[in-house]
MMTF fields as JSON, N, C-alpha, C and O atoms, coordinates in Angstrom:
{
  "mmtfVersion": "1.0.0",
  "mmtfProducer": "UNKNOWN",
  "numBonds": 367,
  "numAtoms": 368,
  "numGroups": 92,
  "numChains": 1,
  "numModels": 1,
  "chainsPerModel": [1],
  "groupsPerChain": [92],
  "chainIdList": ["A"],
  "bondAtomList": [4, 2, 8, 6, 12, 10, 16, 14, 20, 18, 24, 22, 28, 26, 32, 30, 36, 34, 40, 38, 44, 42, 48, 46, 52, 50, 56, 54, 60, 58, 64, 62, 68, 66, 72, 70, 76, 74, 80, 78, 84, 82, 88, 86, 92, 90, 96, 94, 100, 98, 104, 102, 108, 106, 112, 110, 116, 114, 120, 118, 124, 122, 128, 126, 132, 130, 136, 134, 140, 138, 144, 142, 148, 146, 152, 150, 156, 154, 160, 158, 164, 162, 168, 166, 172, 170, 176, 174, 180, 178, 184, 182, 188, 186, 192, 190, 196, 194, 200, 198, 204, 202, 208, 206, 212, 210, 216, 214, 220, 218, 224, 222, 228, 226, 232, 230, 236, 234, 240, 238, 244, 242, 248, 246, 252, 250, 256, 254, 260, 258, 264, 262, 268, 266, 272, 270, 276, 274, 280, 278, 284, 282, 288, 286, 292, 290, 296, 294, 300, 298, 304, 302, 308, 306, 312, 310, 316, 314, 320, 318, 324, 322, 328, 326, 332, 330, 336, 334, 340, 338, 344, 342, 348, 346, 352, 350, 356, 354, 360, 358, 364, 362],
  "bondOrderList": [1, 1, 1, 1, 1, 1, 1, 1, 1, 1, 1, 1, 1, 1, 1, 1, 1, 1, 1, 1, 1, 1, 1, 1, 1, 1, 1, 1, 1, 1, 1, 1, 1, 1, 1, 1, 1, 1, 1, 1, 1, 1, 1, 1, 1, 1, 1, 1, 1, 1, 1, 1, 1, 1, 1, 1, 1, 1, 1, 1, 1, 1, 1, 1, 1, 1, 1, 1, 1, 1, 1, 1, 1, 1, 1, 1, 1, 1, 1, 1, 1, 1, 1, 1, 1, 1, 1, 1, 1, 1, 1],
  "groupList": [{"groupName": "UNK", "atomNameList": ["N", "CA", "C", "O"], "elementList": ["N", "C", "C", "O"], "formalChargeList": [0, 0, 0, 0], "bondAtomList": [1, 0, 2, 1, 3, 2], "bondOrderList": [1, 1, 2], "singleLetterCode": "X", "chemCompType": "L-PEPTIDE LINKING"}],
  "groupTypeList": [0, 0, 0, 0, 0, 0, 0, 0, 0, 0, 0, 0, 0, 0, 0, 0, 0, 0, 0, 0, 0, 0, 0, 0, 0, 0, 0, 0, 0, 0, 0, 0, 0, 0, 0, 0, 0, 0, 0, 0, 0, 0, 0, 0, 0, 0, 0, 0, 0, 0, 0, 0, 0, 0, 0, 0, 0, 0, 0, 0, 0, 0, 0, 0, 0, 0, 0, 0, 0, 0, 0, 0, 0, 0, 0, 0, 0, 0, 0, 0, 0, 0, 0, 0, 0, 0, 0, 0, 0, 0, 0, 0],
  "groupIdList": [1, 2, 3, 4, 5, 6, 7, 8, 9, 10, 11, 12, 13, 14, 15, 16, 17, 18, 19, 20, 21, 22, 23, 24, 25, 26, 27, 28, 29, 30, 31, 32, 33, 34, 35, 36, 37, 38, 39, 40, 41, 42, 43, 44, 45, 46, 47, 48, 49, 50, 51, 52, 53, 54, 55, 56, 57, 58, 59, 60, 61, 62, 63, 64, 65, 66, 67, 68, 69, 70, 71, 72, 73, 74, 75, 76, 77, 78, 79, 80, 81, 82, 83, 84, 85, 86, 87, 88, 89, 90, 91, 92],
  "secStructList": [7, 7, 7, 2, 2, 2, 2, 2, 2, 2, 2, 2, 2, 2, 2, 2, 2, 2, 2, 2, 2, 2, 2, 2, 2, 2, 2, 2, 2, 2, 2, 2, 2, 2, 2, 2, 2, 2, 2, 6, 6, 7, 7, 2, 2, 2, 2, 1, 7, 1, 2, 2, 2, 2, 7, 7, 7, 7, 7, 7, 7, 7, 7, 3, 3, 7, 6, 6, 7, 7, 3, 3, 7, 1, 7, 1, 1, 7, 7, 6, 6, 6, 6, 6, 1, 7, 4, 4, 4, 6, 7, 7],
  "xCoordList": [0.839, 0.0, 0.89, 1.793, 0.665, 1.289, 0.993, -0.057, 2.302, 2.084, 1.633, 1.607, 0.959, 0.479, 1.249, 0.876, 2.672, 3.291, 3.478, 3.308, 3.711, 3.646, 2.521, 2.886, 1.151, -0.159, 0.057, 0.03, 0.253, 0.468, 1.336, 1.128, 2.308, 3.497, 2.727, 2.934, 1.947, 1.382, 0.076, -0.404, -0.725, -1.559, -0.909, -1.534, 0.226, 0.559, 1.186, 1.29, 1.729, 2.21, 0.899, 0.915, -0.317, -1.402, -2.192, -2.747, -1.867, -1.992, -1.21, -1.523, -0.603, 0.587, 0.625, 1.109, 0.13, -0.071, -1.555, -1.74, -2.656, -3.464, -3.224, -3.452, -2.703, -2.653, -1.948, -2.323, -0.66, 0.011, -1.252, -1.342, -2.227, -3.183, -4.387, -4.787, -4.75, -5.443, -5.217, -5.911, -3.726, -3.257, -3.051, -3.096, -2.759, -2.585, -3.865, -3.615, -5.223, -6.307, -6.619, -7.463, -5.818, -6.785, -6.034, -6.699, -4.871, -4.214, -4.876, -5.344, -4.917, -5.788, -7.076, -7.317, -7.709, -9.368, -9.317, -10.231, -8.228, -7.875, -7.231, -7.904, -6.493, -6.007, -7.361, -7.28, -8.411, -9.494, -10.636, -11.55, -10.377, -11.732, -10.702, -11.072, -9.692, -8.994, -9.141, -9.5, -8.857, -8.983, -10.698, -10.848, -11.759, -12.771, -13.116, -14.076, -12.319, -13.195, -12.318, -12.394, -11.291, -9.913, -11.896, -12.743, -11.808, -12.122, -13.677, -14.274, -14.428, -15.851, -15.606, -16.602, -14.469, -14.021, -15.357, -16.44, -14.941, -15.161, -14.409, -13.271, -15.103, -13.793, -14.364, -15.518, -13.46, -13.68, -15.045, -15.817, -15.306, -16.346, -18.076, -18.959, -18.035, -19.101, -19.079, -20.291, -18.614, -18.71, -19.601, -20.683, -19.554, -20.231, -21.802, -22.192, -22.651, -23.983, -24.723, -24.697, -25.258, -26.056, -27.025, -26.832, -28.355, -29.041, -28.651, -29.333, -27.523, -26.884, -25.892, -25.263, -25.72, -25.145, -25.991, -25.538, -27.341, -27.875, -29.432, -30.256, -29.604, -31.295, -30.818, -29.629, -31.689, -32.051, -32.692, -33.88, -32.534, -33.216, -33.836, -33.39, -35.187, -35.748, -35.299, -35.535, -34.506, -34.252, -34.01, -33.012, -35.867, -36.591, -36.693, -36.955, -36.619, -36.249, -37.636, -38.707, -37.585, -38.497, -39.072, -38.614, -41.105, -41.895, -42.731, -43.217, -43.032, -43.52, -42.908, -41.822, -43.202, -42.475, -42.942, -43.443, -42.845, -44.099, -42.983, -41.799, -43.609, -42.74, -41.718, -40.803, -42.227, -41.235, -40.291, -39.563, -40.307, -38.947, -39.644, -39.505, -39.937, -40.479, -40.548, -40.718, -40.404, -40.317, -41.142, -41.523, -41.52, -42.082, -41.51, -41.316, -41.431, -40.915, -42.429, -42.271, -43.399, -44.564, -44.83, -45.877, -44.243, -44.052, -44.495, -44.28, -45.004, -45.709, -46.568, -46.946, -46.791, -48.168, -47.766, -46.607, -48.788, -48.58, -48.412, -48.884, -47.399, -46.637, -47.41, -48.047, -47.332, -48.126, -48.919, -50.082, -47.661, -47.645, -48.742, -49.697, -48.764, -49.783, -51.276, -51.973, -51.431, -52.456, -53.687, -53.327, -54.943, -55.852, -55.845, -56.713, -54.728, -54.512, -54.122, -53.292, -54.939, -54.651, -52.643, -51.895, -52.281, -51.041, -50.739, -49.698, -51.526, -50.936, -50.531, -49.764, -50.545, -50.037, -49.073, -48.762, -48.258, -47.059, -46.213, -45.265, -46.421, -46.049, -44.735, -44.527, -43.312, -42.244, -42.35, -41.624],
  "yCoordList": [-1.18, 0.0, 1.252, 1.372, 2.063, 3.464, 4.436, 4.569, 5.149, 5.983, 7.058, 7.45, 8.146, 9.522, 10.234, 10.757, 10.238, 10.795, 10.426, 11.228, 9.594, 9.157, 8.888, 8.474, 8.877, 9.308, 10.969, 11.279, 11.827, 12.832, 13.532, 14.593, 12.623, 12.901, 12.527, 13.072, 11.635, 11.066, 11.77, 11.65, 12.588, 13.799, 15.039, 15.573, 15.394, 16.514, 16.516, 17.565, 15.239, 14.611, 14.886, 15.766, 13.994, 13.81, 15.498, 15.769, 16.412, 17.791, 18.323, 19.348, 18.059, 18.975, 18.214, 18.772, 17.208, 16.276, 16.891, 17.193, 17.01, 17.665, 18.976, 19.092, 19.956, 21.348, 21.425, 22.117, 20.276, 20.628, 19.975, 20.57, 18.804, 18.237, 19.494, 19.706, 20.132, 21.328, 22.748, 23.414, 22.768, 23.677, 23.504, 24.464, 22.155, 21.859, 21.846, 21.995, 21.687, 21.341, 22.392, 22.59, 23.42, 24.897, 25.544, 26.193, 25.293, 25.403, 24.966, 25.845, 23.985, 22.896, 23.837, 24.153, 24.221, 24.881, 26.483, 27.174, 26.881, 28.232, 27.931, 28.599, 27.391, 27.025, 26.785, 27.293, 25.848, 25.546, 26.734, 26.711, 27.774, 28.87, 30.102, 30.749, 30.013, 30.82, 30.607, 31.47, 28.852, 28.845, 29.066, 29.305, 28.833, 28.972, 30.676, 31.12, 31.352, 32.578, 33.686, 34.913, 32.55, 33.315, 32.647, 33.339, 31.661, 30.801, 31.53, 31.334, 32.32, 32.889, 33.852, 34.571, 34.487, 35.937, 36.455, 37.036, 36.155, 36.384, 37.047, 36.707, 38.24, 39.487, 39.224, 38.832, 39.477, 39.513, 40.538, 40.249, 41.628, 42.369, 41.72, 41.915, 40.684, 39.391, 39.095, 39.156, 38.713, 37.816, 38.453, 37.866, 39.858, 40.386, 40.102, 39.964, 40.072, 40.341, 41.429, 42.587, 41.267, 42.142, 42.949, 44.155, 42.172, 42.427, 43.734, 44.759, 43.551, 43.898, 45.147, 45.666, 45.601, 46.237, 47.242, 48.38, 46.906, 47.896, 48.053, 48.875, 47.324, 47.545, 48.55, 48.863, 49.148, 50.732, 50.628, 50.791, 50.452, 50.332, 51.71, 52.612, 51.843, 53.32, 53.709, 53.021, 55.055, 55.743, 55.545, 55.339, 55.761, 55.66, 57.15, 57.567, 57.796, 59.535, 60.096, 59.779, 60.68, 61.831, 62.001, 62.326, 61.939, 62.863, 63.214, 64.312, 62.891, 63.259, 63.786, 63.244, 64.511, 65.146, 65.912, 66.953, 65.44, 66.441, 67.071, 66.736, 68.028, 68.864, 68.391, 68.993, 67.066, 66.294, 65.507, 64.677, 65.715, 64.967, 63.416, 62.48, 63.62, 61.978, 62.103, 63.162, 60.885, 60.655, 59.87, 58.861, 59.944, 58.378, 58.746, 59.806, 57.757, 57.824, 57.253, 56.932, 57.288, 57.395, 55.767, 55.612, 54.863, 53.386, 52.595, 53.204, 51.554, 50.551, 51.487, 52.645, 50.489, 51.065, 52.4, 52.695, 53.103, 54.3, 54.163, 53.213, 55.565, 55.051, 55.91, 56.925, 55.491, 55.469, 56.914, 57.085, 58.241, 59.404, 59.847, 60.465, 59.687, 60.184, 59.148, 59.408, 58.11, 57.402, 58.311, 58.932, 58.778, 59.333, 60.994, 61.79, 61.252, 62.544, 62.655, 61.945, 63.753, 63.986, 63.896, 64.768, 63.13, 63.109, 64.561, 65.107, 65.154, 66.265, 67.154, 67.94, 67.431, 68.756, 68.042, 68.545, 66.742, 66.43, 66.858, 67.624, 66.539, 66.971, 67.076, 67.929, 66.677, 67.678, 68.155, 69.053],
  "zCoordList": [0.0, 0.0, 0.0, 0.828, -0.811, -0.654, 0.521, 1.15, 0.675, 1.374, 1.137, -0.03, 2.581, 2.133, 1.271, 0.221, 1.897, 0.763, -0.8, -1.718, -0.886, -2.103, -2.739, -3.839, -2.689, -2.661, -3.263, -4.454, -2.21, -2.571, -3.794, -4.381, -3.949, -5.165, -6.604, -7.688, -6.366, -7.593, -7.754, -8.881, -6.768, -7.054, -7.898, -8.814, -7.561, -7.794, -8.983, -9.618, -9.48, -10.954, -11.892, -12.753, -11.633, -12.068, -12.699, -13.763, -11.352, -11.916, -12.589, -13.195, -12.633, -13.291, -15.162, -16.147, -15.126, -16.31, -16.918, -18.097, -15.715, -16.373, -17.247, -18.451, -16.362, -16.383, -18.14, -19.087, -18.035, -19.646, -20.71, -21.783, -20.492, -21.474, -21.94, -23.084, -20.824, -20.827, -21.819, -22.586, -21.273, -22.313, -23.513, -24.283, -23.976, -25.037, -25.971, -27.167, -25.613, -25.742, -26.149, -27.023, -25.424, -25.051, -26.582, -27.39, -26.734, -28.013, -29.379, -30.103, -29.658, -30.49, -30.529, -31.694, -29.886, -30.282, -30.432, -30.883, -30.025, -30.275, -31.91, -32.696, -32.406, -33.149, -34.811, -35.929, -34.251, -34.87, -35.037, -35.862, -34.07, -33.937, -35.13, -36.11, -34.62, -35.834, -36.75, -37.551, -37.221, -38.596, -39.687, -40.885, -38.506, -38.805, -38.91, -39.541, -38.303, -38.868, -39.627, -39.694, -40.271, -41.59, -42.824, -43.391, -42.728, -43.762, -43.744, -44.803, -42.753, -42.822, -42.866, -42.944, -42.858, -42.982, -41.313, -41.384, -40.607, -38.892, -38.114, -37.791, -37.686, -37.21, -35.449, -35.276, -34.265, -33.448, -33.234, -32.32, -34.013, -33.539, -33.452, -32.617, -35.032, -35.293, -34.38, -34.174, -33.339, -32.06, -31.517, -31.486, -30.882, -29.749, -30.348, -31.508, -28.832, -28.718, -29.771, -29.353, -30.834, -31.465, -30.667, -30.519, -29.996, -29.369, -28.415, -28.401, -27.667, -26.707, -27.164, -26.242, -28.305, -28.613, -29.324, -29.447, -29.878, -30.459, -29.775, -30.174, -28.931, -27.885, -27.469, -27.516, -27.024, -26.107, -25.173, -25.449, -24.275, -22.567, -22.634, -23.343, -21.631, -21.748, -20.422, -19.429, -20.383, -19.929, -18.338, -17.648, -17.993, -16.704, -16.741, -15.612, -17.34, -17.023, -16.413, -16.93, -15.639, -14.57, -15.151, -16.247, -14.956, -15.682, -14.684, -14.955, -13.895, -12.779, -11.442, -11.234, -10.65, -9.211, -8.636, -9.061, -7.253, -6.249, -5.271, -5.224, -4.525, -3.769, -2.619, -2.057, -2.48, -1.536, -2.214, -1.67, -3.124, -4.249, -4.821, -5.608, -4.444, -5.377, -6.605, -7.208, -7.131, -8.747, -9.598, -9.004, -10.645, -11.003, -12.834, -13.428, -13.117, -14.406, -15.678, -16.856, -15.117, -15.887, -16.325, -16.953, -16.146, -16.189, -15.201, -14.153, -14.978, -14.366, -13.345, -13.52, -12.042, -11.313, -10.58, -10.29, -10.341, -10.091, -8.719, -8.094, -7.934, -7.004, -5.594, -5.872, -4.179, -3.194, -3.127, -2.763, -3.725, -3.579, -4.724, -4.253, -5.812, -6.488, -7.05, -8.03, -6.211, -6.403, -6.176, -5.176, -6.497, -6.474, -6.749, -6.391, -7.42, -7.679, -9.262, -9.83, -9.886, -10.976, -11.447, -11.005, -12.044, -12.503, -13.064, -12.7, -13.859, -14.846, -13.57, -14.124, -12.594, -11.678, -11.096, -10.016, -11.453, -10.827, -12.141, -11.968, -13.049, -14.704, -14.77, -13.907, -15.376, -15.129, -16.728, -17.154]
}
C-alpha cells in the first residue's frame, strides 16, 4: 500500500499532467476557432452580442415630481404618492 506521501506525489504529478493536457487542448481549439473565422471571414467584432449592442433600454427619465422629491418615471403602477390625484399637476 502506498504511502500519504507518495499518494500525494502522484496527485501533484497527475496535476501537473493535467494542467500541460489542458493547455494543449486549449491550443488545439484556439487554433481551430482561428482557422474557422480566416475561412468565414469572422472578425472579433461578429462575435459580440447584437441584441446587446444595439437595444435601447428606456431611460426611466423623470416625468412626474411632487414637492417632496419623489419621482415616477410614468411606467408601471402608479406610485403610493400620487395614487388618487390627478397626474398632470405632478407633470415635469
Amino acid at each position: 500500500m502506498a504511502s500519504y506521501k507518495e499518494i500525494q506525489e502522484k496527485i501533484a504529478e497527475l496535476q501537473r499532467q493535467a494542467e500541460e493536457q489542458r493547455r494543449a487542448e486549449i491550443d488545439g481549439a484556439i487554433g481551430q476557432i482561428k482557422s474557422l473565422m480566416s475561412d468565414y471571414g469572422i472578425s472579433i467584432d461578429d462575435l459580440e452580442d447584437k441584441k446587446k449592442k444595439g437595444a435601447k433600454k428606456s431611460s426611466g427619465d423623470v416625468k412626474f415630481r411632487d414637492d417632496q422629491g419623489n419621482t415616477w418615471s410614468g411606467r408601471g403602477r402608479k406610485p403610493a404618492w400620487i395614487q388618487g390625484k390627478d397626474a398632470d399637476q405632478f407633470r415635469v
